[in-house]
C-alpha atoms as an extended CHARMM CRD file, in Angstrom:
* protein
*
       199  EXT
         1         1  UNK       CA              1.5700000000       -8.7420000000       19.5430000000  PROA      1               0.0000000000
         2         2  UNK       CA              4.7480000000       -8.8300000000       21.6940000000  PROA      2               0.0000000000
         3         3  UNK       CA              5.6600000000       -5.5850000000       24.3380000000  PROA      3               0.0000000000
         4         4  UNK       CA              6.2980000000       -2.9840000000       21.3210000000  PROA      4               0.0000000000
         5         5  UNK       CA              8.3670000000       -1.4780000000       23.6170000000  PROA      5               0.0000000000
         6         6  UNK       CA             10.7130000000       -3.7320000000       23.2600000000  PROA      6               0.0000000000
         7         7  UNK       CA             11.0590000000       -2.7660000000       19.3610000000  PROA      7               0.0000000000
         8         8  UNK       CA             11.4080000000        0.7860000000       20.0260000000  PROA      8               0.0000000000
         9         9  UNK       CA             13.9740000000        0.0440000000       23.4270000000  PROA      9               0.0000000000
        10        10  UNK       CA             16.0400000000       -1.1070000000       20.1730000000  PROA      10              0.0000000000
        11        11  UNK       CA             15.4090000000        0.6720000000       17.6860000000  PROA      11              0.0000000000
        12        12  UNK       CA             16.5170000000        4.2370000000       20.1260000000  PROA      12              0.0000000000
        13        13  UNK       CA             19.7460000000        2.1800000000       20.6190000000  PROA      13              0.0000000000
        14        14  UNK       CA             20.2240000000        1.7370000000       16.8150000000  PROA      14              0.0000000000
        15        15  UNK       CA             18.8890000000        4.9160000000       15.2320000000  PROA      15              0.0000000000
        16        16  UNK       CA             22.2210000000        6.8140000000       14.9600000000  PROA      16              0.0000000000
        17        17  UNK       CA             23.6840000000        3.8490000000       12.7840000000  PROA      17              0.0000000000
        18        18  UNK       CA             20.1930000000        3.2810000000       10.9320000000  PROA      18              0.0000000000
        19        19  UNK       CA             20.8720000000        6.7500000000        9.4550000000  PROA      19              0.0000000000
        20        20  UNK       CA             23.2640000000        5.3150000000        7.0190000000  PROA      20              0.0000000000
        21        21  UNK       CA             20.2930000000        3.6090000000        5.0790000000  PROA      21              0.0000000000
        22        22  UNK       CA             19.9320000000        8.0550000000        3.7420000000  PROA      22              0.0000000000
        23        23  UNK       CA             22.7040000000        7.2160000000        2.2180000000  PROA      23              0.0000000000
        24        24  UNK       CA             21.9020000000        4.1660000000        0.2750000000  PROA      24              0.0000000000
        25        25  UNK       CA             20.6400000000        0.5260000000        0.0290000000  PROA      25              0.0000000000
        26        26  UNK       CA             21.7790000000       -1.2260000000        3.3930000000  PROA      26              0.0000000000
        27        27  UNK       CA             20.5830000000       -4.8360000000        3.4530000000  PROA      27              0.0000000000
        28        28  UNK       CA             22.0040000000       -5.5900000000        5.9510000000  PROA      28              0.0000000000
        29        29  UNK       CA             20.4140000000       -3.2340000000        8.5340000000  PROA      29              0.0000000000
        30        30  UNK       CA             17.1560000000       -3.4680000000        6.2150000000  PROA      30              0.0000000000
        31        31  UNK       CA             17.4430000000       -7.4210000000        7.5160000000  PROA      31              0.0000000000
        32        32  UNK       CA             17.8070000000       -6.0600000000       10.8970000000  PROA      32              0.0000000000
        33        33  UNK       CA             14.9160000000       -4.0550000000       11.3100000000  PROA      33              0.0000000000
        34        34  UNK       CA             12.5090000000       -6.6600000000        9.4820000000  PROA      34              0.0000000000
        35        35  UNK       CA             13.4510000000       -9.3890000000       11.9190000000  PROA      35              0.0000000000
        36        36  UNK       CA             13.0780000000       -6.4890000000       14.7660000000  PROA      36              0.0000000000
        37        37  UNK       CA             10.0700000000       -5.5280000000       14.1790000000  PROA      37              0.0000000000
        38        38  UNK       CA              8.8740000000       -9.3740000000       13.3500000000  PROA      38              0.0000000000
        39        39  UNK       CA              9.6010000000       -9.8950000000       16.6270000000  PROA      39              0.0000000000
        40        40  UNK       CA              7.0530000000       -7.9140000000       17.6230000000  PROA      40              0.0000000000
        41        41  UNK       CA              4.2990000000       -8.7400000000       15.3130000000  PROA      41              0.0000000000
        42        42  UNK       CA              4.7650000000      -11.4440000000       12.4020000000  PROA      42              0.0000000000
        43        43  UNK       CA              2.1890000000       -9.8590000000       10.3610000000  PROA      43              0.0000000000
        44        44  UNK       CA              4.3250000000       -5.6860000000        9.6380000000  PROA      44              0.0000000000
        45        45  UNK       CA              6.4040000000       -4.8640000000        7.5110000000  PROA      45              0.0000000000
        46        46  UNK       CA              8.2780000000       -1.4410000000        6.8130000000  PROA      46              0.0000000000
        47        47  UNK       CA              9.6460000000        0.4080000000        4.3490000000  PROA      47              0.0000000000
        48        48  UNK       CA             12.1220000000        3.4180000000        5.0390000000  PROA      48              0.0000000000
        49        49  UNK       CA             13.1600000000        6.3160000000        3.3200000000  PROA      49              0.0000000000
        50        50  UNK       CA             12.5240000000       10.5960000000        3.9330000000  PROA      50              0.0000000000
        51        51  UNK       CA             13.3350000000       13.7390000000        1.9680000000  PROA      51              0.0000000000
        52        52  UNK       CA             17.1350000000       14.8930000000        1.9570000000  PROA      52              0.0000000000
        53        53  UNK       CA             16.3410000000       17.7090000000        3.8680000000  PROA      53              0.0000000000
        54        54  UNK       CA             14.0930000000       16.6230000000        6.3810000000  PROA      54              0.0000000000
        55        55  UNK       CA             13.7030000000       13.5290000000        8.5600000000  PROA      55              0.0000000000
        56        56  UNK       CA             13.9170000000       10.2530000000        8.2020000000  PROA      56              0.0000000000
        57        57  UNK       CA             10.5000000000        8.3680000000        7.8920000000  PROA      57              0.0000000000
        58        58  UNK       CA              9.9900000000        4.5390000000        9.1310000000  PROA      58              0.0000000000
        59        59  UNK       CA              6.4560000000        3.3030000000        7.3540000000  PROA      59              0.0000000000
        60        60  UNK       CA              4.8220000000        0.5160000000        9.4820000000  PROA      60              0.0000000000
        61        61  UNK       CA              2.9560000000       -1.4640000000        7.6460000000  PROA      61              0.0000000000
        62        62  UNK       CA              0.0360000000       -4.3260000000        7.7050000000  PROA      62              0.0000000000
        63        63  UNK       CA              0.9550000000       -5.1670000000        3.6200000000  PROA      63              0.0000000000
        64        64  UNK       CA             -2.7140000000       -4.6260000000        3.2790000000  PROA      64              0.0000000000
        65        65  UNK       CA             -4.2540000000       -7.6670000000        5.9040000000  PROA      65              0.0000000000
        66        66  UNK       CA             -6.4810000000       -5.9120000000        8.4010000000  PROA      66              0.0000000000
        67        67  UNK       CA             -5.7080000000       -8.9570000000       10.8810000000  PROA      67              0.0000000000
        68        68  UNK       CA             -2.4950000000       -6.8320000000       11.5860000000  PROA      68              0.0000000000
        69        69  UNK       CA             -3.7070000000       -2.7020000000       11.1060000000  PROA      69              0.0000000000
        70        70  UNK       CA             -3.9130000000       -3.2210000000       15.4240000000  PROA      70              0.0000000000
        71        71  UNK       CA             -0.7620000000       -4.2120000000       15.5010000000  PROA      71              0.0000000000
        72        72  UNK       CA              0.2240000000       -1.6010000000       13.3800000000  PROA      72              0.0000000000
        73        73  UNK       CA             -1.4490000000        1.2610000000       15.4580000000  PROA      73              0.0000000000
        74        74  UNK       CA             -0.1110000000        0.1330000000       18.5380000000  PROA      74              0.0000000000
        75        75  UNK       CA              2.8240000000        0.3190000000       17.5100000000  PROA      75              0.0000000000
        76        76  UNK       CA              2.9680000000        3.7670000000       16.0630000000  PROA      76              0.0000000000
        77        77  UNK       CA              1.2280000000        4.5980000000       18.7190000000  PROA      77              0.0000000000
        78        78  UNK       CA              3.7740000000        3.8220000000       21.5610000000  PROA      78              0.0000000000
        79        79  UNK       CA              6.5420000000        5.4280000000       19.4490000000  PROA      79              0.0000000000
        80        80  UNK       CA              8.9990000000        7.2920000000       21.2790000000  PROA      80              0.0000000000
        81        81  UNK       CA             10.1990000000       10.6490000000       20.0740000000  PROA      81              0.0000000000
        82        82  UNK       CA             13.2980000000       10.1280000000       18.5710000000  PROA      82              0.0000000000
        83        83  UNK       CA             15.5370000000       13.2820000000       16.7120000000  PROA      83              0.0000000000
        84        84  UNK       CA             15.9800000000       12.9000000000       12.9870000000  PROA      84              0.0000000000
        85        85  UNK       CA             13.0080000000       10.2690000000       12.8260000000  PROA      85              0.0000000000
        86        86  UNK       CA              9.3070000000       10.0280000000       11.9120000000  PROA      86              0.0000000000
        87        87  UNK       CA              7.2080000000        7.2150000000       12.4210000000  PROA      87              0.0000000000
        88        88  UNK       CA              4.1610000000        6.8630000000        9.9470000000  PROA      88              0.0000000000
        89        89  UNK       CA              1.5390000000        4.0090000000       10.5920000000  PROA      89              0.0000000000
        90        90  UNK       CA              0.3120000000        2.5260000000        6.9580000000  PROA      90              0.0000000000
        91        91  UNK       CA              1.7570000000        3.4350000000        3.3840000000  PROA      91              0.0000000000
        92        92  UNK       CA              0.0970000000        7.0060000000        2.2950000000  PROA      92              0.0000000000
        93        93  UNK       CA             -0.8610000000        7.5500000000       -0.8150000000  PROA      93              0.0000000000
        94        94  UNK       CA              1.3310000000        8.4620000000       -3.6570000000  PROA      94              0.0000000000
        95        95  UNK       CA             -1.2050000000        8.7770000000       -6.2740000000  PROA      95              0.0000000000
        96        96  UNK       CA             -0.4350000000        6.5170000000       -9.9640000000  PROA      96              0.0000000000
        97        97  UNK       CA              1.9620000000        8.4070000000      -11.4020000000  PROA      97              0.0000000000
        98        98  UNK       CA              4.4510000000        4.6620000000      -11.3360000000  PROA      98              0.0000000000
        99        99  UNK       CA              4.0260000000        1.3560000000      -12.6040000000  PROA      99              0.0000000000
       100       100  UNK       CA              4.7640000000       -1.8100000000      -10.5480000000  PROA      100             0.0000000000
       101       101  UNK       CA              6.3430000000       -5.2260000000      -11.7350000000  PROA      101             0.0000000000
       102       102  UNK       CA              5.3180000000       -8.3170000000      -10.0960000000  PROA      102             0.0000000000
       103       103  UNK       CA              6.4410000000      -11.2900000000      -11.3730000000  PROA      103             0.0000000000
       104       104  UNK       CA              6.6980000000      -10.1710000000      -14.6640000000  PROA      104             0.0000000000
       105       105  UNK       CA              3.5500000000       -8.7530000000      -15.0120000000  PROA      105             0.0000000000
       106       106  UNK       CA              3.5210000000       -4.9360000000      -15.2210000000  PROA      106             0.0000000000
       107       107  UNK       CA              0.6260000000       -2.9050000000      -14.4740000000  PROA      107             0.0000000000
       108       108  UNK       CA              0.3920000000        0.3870000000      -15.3070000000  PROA      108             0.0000000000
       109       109  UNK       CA             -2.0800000000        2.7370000000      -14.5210000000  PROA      109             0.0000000000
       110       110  UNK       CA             -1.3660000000        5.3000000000      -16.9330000000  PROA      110             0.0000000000
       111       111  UNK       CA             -2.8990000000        2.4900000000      -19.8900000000  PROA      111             0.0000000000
       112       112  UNK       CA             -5.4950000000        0.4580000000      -17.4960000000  PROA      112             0.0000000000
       113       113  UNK       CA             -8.8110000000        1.1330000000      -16.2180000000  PROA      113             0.0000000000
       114       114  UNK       CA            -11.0540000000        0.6690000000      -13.9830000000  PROA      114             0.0000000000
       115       115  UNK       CA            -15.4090000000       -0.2820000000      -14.2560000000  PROA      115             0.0000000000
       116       116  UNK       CA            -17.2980000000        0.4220000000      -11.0830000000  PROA      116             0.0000000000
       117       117  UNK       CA            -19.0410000000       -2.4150000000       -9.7700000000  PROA      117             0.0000000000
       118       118  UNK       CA            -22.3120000000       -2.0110000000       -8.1800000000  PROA      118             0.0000000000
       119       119  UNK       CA            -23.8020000000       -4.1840000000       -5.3470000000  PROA      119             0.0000000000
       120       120  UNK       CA            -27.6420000000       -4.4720000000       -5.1750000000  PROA      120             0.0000000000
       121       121  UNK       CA            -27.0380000000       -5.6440000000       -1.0850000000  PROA      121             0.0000000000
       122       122  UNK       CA            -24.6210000000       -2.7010000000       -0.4360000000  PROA      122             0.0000000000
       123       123  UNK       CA            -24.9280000000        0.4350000000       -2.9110000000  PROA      123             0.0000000000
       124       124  UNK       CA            -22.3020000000        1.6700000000       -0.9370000000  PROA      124             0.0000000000
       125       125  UNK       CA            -19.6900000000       -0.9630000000       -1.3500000000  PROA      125             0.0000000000
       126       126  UNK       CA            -17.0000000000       -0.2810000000       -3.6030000000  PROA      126             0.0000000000
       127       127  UNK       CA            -16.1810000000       -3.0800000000       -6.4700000000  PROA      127             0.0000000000
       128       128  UNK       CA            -13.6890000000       -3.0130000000       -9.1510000000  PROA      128             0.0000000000
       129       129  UNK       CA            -12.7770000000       -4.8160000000      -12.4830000000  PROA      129             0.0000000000
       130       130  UNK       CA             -9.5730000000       -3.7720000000      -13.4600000000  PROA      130             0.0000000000
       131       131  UNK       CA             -8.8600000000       -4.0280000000      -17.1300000000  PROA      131             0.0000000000
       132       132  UNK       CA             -4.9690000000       -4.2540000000      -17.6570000000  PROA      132             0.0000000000
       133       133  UNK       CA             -3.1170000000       -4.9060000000      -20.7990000000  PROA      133             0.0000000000
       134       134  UNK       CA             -1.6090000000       -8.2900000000      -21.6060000000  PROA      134             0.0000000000
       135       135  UNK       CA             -3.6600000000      -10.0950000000      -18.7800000000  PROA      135             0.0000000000
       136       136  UNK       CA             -4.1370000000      -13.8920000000      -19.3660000000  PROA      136             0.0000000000
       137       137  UNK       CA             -6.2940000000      -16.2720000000      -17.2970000000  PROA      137             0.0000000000
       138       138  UNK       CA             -3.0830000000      -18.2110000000      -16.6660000000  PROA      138             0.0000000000
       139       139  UNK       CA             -1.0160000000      -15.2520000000      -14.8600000000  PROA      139             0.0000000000
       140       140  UNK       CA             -4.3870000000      -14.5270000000      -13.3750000000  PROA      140             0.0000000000
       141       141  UNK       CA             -3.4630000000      -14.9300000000      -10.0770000000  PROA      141             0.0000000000
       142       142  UNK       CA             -0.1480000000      -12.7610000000      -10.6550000000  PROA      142             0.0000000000
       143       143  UNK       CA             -2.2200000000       -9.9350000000      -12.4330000000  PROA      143             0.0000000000
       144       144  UNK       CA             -4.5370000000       -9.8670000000       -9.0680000000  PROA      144             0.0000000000
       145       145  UNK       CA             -1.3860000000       -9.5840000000       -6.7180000000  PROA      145             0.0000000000
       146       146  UNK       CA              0.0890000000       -6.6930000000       -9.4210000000  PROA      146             0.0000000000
       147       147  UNK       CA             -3.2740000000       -4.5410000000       -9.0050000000  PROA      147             0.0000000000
       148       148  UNK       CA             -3.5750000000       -4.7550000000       -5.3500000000  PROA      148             0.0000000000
       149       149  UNK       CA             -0.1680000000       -3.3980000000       -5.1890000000  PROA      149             0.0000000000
       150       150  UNK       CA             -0.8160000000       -0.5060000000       -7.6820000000  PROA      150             0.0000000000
       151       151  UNK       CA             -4.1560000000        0.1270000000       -5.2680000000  PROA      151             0.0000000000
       152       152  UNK       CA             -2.0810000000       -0.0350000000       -2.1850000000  PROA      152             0.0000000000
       153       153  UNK       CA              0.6000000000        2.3730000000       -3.4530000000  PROA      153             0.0000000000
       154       154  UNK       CA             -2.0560000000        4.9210000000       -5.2230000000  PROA      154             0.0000000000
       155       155  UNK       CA             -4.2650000000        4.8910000000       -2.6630000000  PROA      155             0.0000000000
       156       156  UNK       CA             -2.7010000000        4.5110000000        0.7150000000  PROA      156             0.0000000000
       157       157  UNK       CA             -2.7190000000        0.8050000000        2.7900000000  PROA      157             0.0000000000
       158       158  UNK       CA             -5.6080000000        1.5550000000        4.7250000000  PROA      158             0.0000000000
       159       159  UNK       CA             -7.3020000000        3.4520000000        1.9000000000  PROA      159             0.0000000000
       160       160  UNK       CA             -7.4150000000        0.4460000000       -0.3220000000  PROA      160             0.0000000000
       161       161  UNK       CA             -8.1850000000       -2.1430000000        2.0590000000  PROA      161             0.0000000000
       162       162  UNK       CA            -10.9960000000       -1.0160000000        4.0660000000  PROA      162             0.0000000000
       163       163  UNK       CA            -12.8550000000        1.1730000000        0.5240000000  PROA      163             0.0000000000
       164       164  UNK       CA            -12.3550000000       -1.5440000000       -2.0160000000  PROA      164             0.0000000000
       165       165  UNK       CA            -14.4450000000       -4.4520000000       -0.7170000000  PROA      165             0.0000000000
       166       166  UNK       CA            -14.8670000000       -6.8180000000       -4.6550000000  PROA      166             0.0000000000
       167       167  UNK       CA            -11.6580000000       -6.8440000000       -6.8650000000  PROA      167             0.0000000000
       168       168  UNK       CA            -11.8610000000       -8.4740000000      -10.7060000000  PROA      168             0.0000000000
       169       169  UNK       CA             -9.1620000000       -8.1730000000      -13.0940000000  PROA      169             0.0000000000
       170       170  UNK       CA             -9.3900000000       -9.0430000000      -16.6620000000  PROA      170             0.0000000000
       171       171  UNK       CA             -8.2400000000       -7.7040000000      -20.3020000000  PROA      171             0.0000000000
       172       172  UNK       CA             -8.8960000000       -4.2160000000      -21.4170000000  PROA      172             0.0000000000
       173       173  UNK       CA            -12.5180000000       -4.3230000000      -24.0570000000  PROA      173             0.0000000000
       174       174  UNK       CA            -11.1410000000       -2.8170000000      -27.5720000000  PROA      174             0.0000000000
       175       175  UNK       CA            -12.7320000000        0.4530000000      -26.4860000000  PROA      175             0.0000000000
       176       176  UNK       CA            -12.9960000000        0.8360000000      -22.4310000000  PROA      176             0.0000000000
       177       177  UNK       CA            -14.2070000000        4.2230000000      -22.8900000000  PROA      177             0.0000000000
       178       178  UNK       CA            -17.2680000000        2.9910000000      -25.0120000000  PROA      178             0.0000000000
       179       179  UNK       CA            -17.7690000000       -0.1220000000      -22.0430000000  PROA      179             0.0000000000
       180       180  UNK       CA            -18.0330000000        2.0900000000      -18.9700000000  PROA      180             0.0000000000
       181       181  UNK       CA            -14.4510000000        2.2210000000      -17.8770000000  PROA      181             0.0000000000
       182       182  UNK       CA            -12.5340000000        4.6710000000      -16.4460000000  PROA      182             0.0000000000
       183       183  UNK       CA             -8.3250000000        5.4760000000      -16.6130000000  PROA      183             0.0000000000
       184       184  UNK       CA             -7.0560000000        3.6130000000      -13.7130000000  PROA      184             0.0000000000
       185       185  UNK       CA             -5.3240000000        7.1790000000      -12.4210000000  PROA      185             0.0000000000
       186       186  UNK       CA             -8.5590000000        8.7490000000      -12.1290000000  PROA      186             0.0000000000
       187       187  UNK       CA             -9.5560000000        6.2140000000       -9.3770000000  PROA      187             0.0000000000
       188       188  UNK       CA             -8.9320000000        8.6180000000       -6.1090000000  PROA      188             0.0000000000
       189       189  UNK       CA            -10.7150000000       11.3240000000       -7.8340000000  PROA      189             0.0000000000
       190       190  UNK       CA            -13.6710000000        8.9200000000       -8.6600000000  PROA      190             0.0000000000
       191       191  UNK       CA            -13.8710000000        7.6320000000       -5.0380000000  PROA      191             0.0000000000
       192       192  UNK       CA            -13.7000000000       11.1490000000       -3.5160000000  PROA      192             0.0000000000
       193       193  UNK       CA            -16.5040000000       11.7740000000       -5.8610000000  PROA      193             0.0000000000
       194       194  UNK       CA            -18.1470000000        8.8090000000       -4.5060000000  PROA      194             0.0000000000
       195       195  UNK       CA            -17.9770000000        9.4280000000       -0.8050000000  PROA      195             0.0000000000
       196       196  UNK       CA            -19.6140000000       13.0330000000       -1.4660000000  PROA      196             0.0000000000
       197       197  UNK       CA            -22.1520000000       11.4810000000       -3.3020000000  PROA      197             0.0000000000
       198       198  UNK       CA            -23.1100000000        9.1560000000       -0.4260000000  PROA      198             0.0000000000
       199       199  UNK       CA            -22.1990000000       11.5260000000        2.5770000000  PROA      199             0.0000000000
């Protein structure tokens, strides 16, 4: 990772006129903070946004690869305070009240669900299979990518990557409830349940 204080030396030059993403869709100055803060670490990405009434937030983020969640801390980390502004390291949760289109595919957690998985090695260890409408072996792949991205936004980044070590993703049975599964949205609740379990 480059000097991050190099990042934030420009970013306290540029936060007056970086307000003006409150008031809409800026790609332009979205362009200029991705290739900012790329400059810093190739591996974070952002996203920006904040209640009306309150500050403005700047989300640093890894996109889920722990190769970068350093890089990610370090940065927040040096942050300087800056009026109007926030800095958050990793997305936070937002629960599953949204679907997300990837692709084409669209997951949605309000009709998918999830099985436990249990590991005979690791009884701790947290597996998945994902049953999702319309899946096919051939968008497989694109399916896979859809459901991280539901985890990643329902959980949290760092939630999802470092509790959800085994991922599967196929078609829902005819009746999940009857198979094992689980609504997808019930997933926080049913790791929370989890971790007491264990603790």
């Amino acid at each position: 990772m480059n000097d991050p204080h190099a990042f934030w030396n420009w970013f306290r030059s540029a936060h007056v006129r970086l307000q003006n993403l409150r008031g809409g869709r800026d790609d332009a100055l979205l362009d200029e903070i991705q290739t900012r803060l790329q400059d810093c670490s190739p591996g974070l990405w952002f996203e920006v946004g904040g209640h009306p009434e309150g500050p403005m937030e700047l989300i640093i983020s890894a996109e889920g690869d722990p190769n970068y969640f350093a890089d990610v801390r370090q940065l927040v980390g040096s942050a300087p305070a800056i009026p109007g502004w926030q800095f958050i390291a990793f997305k936070p949760p937002q629960g599953f009240e949204f679907q997300t289109e990837y692709e084409g595919v669209v997951v949605n957690p309000a009709t998918s669900w999830f099985l436990p998985l249990e590991s005979k090695s690791d009884p701790t260890a947290v597996g998945l299979r994902v049953a999702v409408p319309g899946f096919t072996q051939e968008r497989g792949q694109d399916f896979r990518t859809a459901v991280y991205i539901v985890l990643d936004t329902g959980l949290g980044e760092l939630a999802a990557s470092e509790t959800i070590q085994h991922l599967e993703v196929v078609a829902p049975p005819s009746k999940p409830e009857d198979d094992g599964y689980i609504e997808l949205n019930e997933l926080g609740s049913y790791l929370e349940w989890k971790a007491r379990r264990e603790a």
